[in-house]
C-alpha positions as CSV (number, residue, x, y, z in Angstrom):
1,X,25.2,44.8,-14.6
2,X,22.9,46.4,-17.1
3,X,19.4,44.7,-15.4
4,X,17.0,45.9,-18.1
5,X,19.3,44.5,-21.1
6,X,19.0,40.8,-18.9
7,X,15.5,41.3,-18.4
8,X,15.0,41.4,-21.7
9,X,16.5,39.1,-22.7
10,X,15.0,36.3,-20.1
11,X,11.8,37.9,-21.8
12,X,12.5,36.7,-24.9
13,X,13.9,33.0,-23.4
14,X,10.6,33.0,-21.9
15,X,8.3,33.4,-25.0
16,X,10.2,31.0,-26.5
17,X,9.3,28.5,-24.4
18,X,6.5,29.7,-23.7
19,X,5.7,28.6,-27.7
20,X,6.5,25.3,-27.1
21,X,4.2,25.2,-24.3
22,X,1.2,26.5,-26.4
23,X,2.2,24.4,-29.2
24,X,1.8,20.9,-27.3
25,X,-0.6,22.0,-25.4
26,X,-2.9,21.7,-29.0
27,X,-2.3,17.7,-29.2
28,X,-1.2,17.0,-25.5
29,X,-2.2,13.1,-24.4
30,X,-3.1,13.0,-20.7
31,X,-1.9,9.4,-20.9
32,X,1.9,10.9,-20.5
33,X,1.2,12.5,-17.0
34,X,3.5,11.1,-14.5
35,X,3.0,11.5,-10.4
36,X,5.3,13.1,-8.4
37,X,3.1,12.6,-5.3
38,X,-0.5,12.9,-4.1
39,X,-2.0,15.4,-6.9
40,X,1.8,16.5,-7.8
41,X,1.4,15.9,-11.3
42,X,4.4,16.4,-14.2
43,X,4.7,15.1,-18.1
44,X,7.0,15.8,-20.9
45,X,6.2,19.3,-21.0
46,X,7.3,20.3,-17.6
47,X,10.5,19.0,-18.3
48,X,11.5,19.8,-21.8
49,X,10.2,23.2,-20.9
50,X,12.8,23.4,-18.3
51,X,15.1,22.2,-20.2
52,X,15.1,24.8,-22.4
53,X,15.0,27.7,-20.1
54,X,18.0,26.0,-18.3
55,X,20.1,26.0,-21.0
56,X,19.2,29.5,-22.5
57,X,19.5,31.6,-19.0
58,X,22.8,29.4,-18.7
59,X,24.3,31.5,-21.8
60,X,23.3,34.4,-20.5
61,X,25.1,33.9,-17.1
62,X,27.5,31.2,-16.5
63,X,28.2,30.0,-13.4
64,X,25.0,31.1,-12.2
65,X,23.4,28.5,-9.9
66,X,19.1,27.4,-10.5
67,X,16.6,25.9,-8.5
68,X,14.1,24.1,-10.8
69,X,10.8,22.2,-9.7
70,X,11.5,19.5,-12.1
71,X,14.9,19.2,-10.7
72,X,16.4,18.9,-14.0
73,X,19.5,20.9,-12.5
74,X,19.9,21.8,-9.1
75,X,23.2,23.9,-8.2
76,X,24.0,27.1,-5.9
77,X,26.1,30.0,-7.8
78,X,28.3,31.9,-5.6
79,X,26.6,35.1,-6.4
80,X,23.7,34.6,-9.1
81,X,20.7,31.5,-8.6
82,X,18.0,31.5,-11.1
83,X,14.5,30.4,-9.8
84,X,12.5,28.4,-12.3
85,X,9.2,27.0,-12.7
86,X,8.4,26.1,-16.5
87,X,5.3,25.8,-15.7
88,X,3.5,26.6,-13.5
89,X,-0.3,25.3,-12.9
90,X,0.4,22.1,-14.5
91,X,-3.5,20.9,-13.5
92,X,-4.8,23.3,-15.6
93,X,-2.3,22.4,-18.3
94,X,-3.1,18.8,-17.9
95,X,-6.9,19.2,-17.9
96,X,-6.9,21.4,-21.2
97,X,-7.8,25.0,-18.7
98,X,-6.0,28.0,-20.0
99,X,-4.7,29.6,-16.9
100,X,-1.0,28.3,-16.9
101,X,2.4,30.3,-17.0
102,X,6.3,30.3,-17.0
103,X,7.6,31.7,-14.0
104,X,11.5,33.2,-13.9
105,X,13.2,35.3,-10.5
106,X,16.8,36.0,-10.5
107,X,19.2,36.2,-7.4
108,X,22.0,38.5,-6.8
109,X,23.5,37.9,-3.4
110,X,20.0,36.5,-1.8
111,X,18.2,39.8,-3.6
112,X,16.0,39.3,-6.3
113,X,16.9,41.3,-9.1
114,X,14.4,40.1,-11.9
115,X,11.2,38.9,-12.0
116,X,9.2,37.8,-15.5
117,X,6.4,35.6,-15.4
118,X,5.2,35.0,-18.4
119,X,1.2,34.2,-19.0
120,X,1.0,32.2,-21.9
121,X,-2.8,31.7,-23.2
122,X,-3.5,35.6,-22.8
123,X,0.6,36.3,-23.9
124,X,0.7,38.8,-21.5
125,X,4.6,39.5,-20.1
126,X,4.8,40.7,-16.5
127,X,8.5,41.8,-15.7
128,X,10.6,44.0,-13.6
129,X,13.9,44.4,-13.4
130,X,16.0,46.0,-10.4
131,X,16.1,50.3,-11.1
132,X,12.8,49.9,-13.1
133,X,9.7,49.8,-13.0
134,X,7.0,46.6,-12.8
135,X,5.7,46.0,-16.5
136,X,2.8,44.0,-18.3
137,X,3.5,44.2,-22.0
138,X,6.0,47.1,-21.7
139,X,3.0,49.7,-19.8
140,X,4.1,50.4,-16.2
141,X,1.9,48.4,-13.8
142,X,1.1,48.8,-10.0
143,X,-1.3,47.9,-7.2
144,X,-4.4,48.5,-6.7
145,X,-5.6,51.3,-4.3
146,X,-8.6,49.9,-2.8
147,X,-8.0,51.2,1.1
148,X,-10.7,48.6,2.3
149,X,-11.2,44.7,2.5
150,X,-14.8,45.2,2.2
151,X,-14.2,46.1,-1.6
152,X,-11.4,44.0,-2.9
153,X,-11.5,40.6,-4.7
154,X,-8.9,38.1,-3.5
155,X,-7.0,35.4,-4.6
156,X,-5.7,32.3,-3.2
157,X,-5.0,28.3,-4.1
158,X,-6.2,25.3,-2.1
159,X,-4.2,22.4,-0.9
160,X,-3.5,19.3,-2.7
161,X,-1.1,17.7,0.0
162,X,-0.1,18.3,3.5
163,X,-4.1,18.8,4.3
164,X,-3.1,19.4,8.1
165,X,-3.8,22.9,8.2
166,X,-6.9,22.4,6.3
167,X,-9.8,23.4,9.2
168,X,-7.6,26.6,9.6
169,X,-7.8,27.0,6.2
170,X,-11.4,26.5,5.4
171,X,-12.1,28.7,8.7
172,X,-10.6,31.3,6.9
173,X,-12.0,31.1,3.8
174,X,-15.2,31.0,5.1
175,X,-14.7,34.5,7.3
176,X,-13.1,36.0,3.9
177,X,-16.0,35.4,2.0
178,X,-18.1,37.6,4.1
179,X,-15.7,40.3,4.0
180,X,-14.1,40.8,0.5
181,X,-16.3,41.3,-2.6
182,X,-14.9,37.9,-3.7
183,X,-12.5,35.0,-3.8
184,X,-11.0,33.4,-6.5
185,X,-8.6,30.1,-7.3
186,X,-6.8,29.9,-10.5
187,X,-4.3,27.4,-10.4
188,X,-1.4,29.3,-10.7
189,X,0.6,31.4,-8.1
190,X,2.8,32.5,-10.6
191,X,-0.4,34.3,-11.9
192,X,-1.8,35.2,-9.4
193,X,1.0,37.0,-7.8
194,X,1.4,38.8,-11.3
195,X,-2.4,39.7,-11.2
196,X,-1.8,41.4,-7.8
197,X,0.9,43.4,-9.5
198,X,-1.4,44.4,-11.7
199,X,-4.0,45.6,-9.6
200,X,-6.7,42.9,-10.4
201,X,-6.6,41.1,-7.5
202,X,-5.7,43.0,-4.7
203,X,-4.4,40.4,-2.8
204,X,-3.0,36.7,-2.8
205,X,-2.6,33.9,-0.3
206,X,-1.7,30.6,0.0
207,X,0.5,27.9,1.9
208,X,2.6,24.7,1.1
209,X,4.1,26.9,-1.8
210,X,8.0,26.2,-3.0
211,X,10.2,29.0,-3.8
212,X,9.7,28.3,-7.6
213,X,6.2,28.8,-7.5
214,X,6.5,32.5,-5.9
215,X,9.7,34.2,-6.3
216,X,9.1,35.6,-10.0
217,X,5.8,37.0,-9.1
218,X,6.3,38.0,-5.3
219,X,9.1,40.2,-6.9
220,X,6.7,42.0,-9.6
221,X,4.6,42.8,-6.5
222,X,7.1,44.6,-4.5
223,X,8.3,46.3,-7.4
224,X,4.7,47.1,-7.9
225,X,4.4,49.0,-4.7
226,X,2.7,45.8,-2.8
227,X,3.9,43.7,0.0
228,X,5.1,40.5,0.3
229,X,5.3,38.8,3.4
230,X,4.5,35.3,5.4
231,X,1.3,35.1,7.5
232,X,2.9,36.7,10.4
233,X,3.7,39.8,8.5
234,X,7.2,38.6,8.6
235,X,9.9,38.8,5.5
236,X,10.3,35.2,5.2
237,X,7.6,34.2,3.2
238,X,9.9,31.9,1.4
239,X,11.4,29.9,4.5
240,X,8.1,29.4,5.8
241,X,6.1,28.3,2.9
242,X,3.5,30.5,3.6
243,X,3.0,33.7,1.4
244,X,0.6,37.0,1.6
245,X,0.4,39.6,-1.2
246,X,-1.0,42.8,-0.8
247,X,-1.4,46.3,-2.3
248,X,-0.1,47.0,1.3
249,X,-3.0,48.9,1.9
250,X,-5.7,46.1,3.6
251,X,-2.6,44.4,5.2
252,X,-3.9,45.1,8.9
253,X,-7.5,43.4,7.9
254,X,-6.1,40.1,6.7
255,X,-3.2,40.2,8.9
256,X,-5.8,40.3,11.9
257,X,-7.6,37.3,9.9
258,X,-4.4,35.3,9.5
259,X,-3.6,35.7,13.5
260,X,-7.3,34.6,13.9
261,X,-6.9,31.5,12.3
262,X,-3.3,30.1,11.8
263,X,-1.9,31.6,15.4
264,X,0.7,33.3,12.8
């Protein structure tokens, strides 16, 4: 499997949708949203956007299985499983904010091998590809190397449903902001995860997150020469719908912070 060839070539699927996004997004009608559920909001866009990435990463692999958030196919390949979401921070799509993204990982054997997430507004392309490097616009990218909490700006996203961990949550937030230089919420995981990558933010967390939403840029982190991992410092940051990005470097601070407050 030639891994950079398939990269790019979900790079290009990516923009192309990713021009369809931008292009509605000039005339888009709020009166089209649709609810999934409390604050889980979706419209045309979502959906033709998937849509079109389904059937272009189906040339590209057949057979290979997806998980979409829109659900518009749902199947398990034996050996390859794309993970899709066409777009993700749908709120800020919705309420005209330009922070909004396409976010691709793909699976061989349970192992992601590519990760592109694609930043639409700013069209910058983060990517990596198994045997490369992480990317942003074809320059090399990695994490920061801030060694201490007390000088790095974080990045995390606030619940909408499920608001059962919420005093844990806002417990936390309030001991984080006297120990980072800052926090920030942007909408999108899929960004923020890439922004981590990058070295921007130096790290991301957040809970009630679906496997769409953070295996495209959770990869670009590793490959980045971060850390990825639940708030017990575990692998399975998936499973447990809990995720913690880091430039593996402050991972003992927050790690402390999460036992502190969530019993991780």
């Amino acid at each position: 499997m030639n891994y950079e060839l398939l990269c790019t070539k979900v790079i290009a699927i990516a923009r192309l949708t990713g021009n369809f996004i931008r292009k509605e997004s000039m005339n888009f009608d709020a009166k089209s949203v649709e609810f999934k559920g409390l604050n889980d909001m979706v419209s045309y866009v979502d959906k033709t956007a998937e849509q079109q990435l389904v059937y272009n990463l189906s040339k590209l692999l057949p057979g290979a299985g997806f998980t979409t958030e829109e659900e518009t196919v749902n199947s398990k390949g034996e050996v390859f499983n794309w993970i899709i979401d066409p777009l993700d921070g749908t709120t800020n799509f919705i309420h005209g904010i330009p922070a909004y993204s396409i976010s691709i990982a793909l699976y061989e054997e349970d192992q992601p091998v590519i990760g592109v997430v694609y930043e639409i507004n700013r069209g910058e392309m983060f990517y990596s590809y198994k045997g490369g490097e992480a990317y942003l616009n074809n320059k090399v990218i990695r994490v920061s190397s801030r060694p201490s909490l007390s000088e790095c700006l974080l990045a995390t996203g606030f619940p909408y449903y499920q608001f059962d961990k919420q005093p844990q949550y806002m417990a936390l937030l309030s001991d984080m902001m006297q120990k980072c230089h800052g926090l920030r919420r942007i909408g999108s995981a899929a960004v923020d995860l890439a922004y981590v990558a990058c070295g921007r933010f130096d790290a991301f967390f957040e809970y009630n997150l679906n496997a769409y939403d953070v295996a495209g840029g959770a990869y670009l982190v590793q490959q980045a020469g971060g850390r990825v991992m639940n708030f017990g410092g575990g692998d399975e940051f998936i499973e447990k719908r809990e995720i913690l990005a880091t430039n593996g470097l402050i991972d003992a601070e927050l790690l402390e912070a999460m036992s502190n407050h969530f019993n991780a």
